[in-house]
N, C-alpha and C positions, 0 to 999 in steps of 0.2 A: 403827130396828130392821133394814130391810133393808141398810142400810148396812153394820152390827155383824155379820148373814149373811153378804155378802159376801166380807166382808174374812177370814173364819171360812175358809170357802169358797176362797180365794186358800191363804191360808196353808198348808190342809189338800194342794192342787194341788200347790204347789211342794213338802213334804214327801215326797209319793210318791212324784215325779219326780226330787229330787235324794237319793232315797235307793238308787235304780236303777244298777245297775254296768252300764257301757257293757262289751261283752265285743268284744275286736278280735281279730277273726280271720284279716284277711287286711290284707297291706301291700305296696307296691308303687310305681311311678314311671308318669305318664302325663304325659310336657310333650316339649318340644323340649329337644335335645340344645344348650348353647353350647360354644364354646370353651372350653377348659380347665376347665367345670365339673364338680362333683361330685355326687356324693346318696349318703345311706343311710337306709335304713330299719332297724327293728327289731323281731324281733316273739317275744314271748313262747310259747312252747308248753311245754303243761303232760306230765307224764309218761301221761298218758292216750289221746295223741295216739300215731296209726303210725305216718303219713306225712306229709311236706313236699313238697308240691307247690311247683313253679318253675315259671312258663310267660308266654310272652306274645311279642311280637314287638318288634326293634329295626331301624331303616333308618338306616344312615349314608350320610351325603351324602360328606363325605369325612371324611380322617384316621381316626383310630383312637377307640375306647372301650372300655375294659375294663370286664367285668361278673364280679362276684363274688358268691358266696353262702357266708358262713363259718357253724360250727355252732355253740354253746355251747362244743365244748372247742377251739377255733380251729384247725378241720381246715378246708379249703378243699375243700367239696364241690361246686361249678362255677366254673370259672375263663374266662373267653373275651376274647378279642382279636379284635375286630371292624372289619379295615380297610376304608374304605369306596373307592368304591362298594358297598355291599354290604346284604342284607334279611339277616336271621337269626329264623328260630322256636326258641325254646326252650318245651320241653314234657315237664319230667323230673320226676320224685317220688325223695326219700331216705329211707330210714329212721329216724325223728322219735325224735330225744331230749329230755330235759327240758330246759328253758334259752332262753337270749336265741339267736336267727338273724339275724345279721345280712346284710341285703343291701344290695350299692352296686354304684356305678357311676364312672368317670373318665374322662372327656375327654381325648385330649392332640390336642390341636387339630383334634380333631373338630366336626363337623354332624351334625345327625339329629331323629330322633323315635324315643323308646322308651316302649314301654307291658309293662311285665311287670310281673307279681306272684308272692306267695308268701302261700299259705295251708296246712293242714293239716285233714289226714281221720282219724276214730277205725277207718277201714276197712283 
């Protein structure tokens, strides 16, 4: 019988839990920069949202990396070429449309470390 509980009891666990919507709010890049690599994130905002926050820091050891942040209707609202030696803060917000935002990044024979992100505020 406690067995038949149990197992009751598991099942009941896992229903509630995989019935739960993970909601991603915020996306972003936290590694070392290599050679000629790339990244993109994605991130969904709804029409409810204001603003699109962009912010975070980049250090390139040398060469270049460009950083981009495109909107839903593929305007390029941050564009940056970042030759190194060089730190860069970015710390901007846009006016939030409905749609995919995509952010990346490009190496062209770049070193570094970047850590930025993009989230969004109903404010």
């Amino acid at each position: 019988m406690k067995k038949n509980n149990s197992i009751i009891v598991i099942v009941a666990l896992l229903l509630v839990v995989s019935c739960n919507k993970v909601v991603v709010s915020d996306i972003g890049f936290s590694s070392n920069i290599e050679r000629n690599s790339t990244g993109l994130s994605i991130l969904y905002i709804n029409n409810k949202a204001k603003k699109v926050n962009l912010y975070g820091d980049i250090i390139v050891y040398e060469g270049k990396i460009n950083v981009k942040l495109t909107s839903p209707e593929g305007d390029v609202k941050f564009s940056k070429y970042i030759q190194g030696p060089a730190n860069f803060n970015i710390d901007t917000n846009y006016y939030a449309t409905d749609g995919f935002w995509k952010l990346s990044y490009a190496s062209e024979d770049g070193l570094g470390n970047i850590d930025i992100g993009l989230d969004y505020s109903y404010n």
